[in-house]
N, C-alpha and C positions, 0 to 999 in steps of 0.2 A: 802688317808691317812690323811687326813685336820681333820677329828674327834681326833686324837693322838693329835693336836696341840691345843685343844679347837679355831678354826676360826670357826665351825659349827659344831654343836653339835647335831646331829644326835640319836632320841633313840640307846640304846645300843644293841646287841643281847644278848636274853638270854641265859647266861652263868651258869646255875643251874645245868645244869646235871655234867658240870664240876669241880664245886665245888669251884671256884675264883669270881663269881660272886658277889655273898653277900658282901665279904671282898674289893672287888676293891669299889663299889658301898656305902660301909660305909667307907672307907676312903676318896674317892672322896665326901661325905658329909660333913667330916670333913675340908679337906682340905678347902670347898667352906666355912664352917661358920667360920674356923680362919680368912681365909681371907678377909671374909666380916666383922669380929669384930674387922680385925686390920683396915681395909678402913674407919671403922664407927669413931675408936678411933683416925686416923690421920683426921678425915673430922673435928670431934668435936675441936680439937686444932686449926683449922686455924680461922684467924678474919677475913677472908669478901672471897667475893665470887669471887674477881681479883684473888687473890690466891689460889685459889683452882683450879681457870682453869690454873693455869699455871704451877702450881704443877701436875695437871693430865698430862699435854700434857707431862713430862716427867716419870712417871710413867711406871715402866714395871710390868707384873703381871706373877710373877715364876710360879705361881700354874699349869700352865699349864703343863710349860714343866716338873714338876715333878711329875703331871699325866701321861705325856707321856712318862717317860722313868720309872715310875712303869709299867704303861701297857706291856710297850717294855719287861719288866722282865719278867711279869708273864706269857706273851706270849713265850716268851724262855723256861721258866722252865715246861707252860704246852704243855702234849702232842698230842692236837690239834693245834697246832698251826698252821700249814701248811692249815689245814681249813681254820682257822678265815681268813689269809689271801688269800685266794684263796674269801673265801666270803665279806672279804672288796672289795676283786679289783672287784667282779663283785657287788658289790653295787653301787662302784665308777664307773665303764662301766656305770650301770643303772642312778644312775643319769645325766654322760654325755650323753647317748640317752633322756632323759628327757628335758634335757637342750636342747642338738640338736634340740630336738622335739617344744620344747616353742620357738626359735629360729624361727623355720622354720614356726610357726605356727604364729611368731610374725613378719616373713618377709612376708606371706601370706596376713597377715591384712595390712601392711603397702602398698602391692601388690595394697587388694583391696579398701586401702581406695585412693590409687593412681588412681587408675580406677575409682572410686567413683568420686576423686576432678574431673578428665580428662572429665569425664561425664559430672560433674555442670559445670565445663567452658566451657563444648561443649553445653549444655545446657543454658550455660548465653550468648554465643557467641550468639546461635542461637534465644534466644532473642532481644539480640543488634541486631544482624543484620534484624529482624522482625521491630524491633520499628526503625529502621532507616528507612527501606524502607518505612515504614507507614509515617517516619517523609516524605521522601523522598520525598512519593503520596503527603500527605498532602503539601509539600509547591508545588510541580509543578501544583497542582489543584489550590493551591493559587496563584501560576504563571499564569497557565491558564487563572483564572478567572480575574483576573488583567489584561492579555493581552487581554481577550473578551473585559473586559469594558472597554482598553484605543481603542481597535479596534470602540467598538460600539460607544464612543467620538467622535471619529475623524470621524467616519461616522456620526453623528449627525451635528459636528462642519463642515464639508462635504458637507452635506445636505443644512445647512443654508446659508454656503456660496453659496452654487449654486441654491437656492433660492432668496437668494439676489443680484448675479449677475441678473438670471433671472429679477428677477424685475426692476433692472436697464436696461437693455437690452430693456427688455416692455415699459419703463419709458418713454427711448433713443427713441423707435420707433415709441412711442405715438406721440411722439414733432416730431421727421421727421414726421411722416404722416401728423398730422398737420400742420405743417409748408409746407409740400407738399402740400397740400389742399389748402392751407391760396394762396401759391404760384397760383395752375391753377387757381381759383378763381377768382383771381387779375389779370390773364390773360385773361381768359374767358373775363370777365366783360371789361376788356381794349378791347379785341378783337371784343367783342360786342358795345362799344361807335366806334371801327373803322370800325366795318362795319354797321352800321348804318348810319352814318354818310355819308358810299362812298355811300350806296345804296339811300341815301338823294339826296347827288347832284347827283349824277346817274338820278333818276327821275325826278328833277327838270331839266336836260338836254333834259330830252327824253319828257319830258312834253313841253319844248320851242320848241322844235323840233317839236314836235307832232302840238302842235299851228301854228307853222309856216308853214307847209306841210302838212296841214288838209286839202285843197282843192284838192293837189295830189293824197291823201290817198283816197277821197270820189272818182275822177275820175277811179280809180286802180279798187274799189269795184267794181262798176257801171258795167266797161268792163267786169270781170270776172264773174259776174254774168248771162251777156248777151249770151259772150260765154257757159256756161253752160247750161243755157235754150235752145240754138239755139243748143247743141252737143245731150243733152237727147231727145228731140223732133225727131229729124233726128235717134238717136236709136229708139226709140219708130215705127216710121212709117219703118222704114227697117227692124226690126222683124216681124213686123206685116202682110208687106208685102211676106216674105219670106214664114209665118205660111201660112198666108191665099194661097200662090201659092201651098204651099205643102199639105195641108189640100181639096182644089179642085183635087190637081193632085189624090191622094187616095179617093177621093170618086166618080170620075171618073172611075176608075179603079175597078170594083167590083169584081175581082179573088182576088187581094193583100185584100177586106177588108174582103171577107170570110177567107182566110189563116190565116191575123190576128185576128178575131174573132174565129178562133177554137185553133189556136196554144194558145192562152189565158186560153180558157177553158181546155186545155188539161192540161197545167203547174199547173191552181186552181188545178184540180182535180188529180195532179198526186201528189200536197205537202199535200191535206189533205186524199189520201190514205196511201201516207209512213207517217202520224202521226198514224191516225188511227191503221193499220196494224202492226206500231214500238210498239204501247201498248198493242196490242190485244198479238200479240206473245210475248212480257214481260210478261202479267200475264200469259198466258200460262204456259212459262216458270217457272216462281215460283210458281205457283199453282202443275207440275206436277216434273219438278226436283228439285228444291230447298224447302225450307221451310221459314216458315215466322219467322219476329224475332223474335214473343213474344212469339213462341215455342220454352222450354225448352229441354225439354226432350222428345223423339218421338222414337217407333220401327219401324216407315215407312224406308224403305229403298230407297235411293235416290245415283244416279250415284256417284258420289264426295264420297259418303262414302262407297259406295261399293266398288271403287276401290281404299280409302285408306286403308277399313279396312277389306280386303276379306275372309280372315278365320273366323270372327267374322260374315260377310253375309251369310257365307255358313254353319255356325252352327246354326242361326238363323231360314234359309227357311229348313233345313234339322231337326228342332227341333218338337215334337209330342206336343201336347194336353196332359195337367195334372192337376189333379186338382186342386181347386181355394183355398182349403182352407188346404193342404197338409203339414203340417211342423207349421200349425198358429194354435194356441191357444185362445181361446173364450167361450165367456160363451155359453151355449148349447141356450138359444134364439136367441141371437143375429148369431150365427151359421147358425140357422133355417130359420132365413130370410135370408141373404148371402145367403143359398143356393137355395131359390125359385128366388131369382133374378138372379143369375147363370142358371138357368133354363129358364126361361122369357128369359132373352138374347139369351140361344142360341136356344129356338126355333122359336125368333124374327127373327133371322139371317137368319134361315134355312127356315121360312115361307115366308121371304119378306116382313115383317111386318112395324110397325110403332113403333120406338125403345122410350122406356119409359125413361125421364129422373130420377136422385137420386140427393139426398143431403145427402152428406157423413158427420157428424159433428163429433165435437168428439176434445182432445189437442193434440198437434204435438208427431208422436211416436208410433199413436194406431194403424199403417195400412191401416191408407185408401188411400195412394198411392200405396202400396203393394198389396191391394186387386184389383185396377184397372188394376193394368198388370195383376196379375194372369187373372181374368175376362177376359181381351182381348187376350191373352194365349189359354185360354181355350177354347173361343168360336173361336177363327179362325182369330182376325180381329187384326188391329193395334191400339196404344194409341196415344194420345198429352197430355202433360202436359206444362199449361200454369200459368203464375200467375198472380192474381192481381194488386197485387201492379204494376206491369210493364205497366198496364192496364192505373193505374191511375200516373203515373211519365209521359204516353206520353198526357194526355189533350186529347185538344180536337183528337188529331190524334187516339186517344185510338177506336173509331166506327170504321173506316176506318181499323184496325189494323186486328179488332177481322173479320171482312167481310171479308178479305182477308185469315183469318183462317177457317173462315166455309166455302170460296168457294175452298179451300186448303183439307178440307176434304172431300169437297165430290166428289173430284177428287179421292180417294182413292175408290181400287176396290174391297178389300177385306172388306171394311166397317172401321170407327173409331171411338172409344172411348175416346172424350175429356173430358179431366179432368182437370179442375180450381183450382189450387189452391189458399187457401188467395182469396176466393170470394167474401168475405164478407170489402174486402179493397175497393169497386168498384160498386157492390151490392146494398147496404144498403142506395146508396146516386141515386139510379134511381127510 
């Protein structure tokens, strides 16, 4: 009901169909311009503007309540009334839900600008506490760095001191040694004026001595020499005696000088058959069980490896004849001839011939070790592979080596095929 008192003045509902409308609304015009013509006519009489505010501040303005209680009237005598006020109180409802509503809407804002501020200072917090820590790194690194370099001072200051101790120390033991030096020195040298000195009179005693007991000293020789001569002399003729008794008693005796002339001959002849015979069966030996050492590689088969390596002997003597040239790759001439000397070999073998040497040449890779097993594979017979250089690392022993190689092969019964390699390390210089 706050529109009845003019405190808020609210458009009015219209009131036309009723018929009070027009009339309430030209007299409340009225009413407003008397009163504004009397406010204008009391404003114009005051002198200054103190007076005026203190004249308003008591000022009451009737107009109202005699809007309000025409209103009051005309609502009595008309017969809506019971409307009008049914639709003021729910205007009045409407704008207390309004108000509630800006209320609530104005404690929401207040809500979030509370959550807003709680955010920045959780936000300004968590800066601070950012730049603190930052400050925090920053001075313990400047701590740090401050405690390395009073650390790396004092290890410097450290250093020099015990460098300089040192040197004092070296200084210190400079002068002792010297002074130790200077010291045996001085004894030495003392030691040497006193024995010089005794060893002085010493000989100058033994020299008076000697002067004086010179004639003793020559009779002493004199004897001792006599006895000597007269001791060796009497050896001399008592060996000689002895020999010459025993040397007739044996030649007297002609049994004792055959026995010892043959027991003689018998012993020469029995030390230079065990030399002889110790060598002859040594090369024996490695000519038919062992093998020589500048042979590498060899399929002769020798006791020691047959009975290290038996299933590997027994595949071996148990393996067939295949061809030489089976799984290799070649150009078709050089094929062609490979295979007439494949041929030549094995009916060199077969006839008992006179076996033709080769020179296999060519860079490391192409086969020609490969084709020499196959070859002695094929034909029935054993290989050697040996090599130069090994030839030439033993010198002059290098003749002597290869001899014992060739009488080495031709101990072998099924024939062999040696094969040099690196011939040309050894070769080229004979």
């Amino acid at each position: 009901m706050s529109w009845l008192f003019g405190i808020k003045r609210d458009p009015m509902p219209d009131l036309s169909s009723t018929g009070i409308g027009s009339d309430m609304s030209g007299k409340g015009s009225g009413e407003g311009q008397g009163s504004g013509s009397s406010g204008s006519g009391s404003g114009s009489g005051s002198g200054s503007n103190d007076d005026r505010k203190s004249m308003e501040a008591y000022r009451f303005d009737s107009s109202a309540l005699e809007r309000a209680a025409k209103a009051a009237r005309e609502l009595e005598l008309s017969p809506n009334a019971k409307q009008y006020l049914e639709l003021a109180k729910m205007q009045e409802i409407n704008m207390q839900l309004e108000k509630q509503t800006k209320i609530k809407e104005y404690e929401a804002h207040i809500e979030n600008a509370k959550s807003e501020q709680i955010r920045v200072q959780q936000e300004e917090r968590r800066k601070t506490i950012a730049e603190e820590t930052k400050h925090n790194q920053m001075r313990a690194q400047y701590q740090d760095q401050l405690a390395r370099k009073r650390y790396e001072d004092q290890l410097i200051q450290q250093q020099k001191a015990n460098e300089e101790n040192l040197r004092k120390q070296e200084e210190s033991l400079a002068k002792q040694e010297a002074m130790r030096r200077a010291t045996l020195e001085r004894e030495m040298e003392i030691r040497n004026q006193t024995d010089m000195k005794r060893i002085e009179a010493e000989m100058r005693a033994k020299a008076k001595v000697d002067r004086e007991n010179q004639d003793l000293y020559l009779e002493q020789i004199r004897l001792k020499a006599a006895e000597k001569r007269t001791t060796v002399l009497e050896s001399i003729k008592t060996a000689g005696s002895i020999l010459g008794a025993g040397f007739n008693a044996f030649i007297s005796d002609w049994g004792k000088v055959t026995a010892s002339v043959a027991g003689v001959t018998m012993l020469a002849l029995g030390y230079y058959s065990v030399k002889q015979g110790t060598g002859v069966a040594a090369r024996y030996i490695e000519a038919r069980l062992g093998k020589p050492s500048l042979v590498k590689e060899t399929s002769r088969l020798t006791l020691a490896e047959a009975f290290k390596h038996p299933i590997k002997t027994q595949k071996r003597l148990m393996s067939k004849p295949r061809d030489v040239l089976q799984g290799v790759i070649l150009s078709p001439t050089l094929e062609e001839r490979l295979s007439k000397i494949t041929i030549a070999t094995r009916n060199t073998r077969k006839n008992k011939g006179m076996y033709r040497n080769m020179l296999l040449y060519g860079p490391p890779g192409t086969g020609k070790t490969l084709f020499v097993k196959r070859l002695a594979q094929h034909c029935g017979m054993n290989y050697a592979i040996l090599s130069g250089g090994d030839v030439v690392a033993m010198g002059r022993e290098g003749v002597n080596a290869i001899n014992k190689v060739f009488d080495w092969a031709n101990s072998s019964r099924r024939g062999l095929l040696l094969f040099m390699d690196e011939a040309e390390a050894f070769l080229r210089k004979r």
